[in-house]
C-alpha positions as CSV (number, residue, x, y, z in Angstrom):
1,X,0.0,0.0,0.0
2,X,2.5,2.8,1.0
3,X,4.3,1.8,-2.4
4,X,1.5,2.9,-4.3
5,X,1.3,6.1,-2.1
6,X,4.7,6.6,-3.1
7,X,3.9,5.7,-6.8
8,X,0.7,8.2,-6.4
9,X,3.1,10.9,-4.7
10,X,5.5,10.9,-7.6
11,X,2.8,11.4,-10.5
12,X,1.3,14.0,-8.9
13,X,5.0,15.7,-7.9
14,X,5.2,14.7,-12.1
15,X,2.2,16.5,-12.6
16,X,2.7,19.1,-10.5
17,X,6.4,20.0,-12.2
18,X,5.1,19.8,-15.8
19,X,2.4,22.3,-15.4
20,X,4.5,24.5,-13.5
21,X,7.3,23.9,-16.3
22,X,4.5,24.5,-18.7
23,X,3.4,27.6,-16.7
24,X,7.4,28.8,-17.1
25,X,7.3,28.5,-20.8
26,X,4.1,30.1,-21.3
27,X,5.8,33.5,-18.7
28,X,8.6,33.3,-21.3
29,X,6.8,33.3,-24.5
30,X,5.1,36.3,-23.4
31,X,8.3,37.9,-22.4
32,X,9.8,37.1,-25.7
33,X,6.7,38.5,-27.7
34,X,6.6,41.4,-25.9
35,X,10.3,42.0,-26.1
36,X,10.3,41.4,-30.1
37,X,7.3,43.7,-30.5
38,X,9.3,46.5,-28.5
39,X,12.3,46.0,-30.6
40,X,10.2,46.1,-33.9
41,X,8.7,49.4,-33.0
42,X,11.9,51.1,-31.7
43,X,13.1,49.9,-35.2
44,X,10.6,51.3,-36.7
45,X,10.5,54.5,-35.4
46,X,14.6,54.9,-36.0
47,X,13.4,54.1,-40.1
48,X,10.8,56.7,-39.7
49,X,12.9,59.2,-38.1
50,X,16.0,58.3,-41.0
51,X,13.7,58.9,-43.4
52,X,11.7,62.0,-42.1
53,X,15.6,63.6,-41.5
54,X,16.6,62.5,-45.0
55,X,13.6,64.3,-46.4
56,X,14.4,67.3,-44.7
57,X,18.1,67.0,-45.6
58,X,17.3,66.8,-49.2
59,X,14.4,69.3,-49.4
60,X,17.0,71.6,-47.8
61,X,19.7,70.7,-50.5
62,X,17.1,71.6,-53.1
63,X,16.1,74.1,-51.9
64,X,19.5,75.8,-51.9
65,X,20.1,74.7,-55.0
66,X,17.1,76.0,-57.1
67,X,18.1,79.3,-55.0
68,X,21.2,79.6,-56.6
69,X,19.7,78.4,-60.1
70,X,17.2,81.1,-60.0
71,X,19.9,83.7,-58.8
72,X,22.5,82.2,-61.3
73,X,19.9,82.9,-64.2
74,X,18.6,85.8,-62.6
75,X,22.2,87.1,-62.9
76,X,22.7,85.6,-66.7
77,X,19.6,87.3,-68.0
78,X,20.5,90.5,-66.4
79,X,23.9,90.8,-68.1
80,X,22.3,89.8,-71.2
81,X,20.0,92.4,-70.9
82,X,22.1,94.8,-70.3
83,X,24.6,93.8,-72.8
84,X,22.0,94.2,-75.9
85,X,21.2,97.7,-74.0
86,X,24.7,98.8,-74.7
87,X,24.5,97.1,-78.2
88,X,21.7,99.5,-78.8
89,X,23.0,102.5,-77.8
């Protein structure tokens, strides 16, 4: 009899561990997902924020550089204009 107490004590100590084992995973799995889906939006939001200051880099760069387009043919047209004026006179 007490060696099926025994036999008893150790499936339910079996049981026992396995659910709590089971339990364990289940905590980590949660930790992991959570983890991952932190990780995924920080990454996101560092692309977002490349992008957004690349944007501004280059709208800046062409910005400045129709500027001094504009002035450069400002400038040509000018002398043109006034070369013909001395032509004429």
């Amino acid at each position: 009899m007490l060696g099926g107490l025994g036999k008893l004590a150790a499936e339910g100590l079996a049981h026992r561990t396995e659910k709590a084992t089971e339990g364990a995973v289940h905590a980590v799995e949660e930790v992991v997902k959570e983890v991952v889906e932190h990780a995924k939006e920080a990454g996101e939001k560092a692309i977002s924020d490349a992008l957004k200051q690349a944007q501004e880099s280059g709208d800046k760069v062409m910005k400045e550089v129709t500027e001094k387009v504009t002035h450069t043919v400002s400038e040509a047209v000018t002398h043109a204009v006034e070369g013909l004026g001395r032509l004429g006179q």
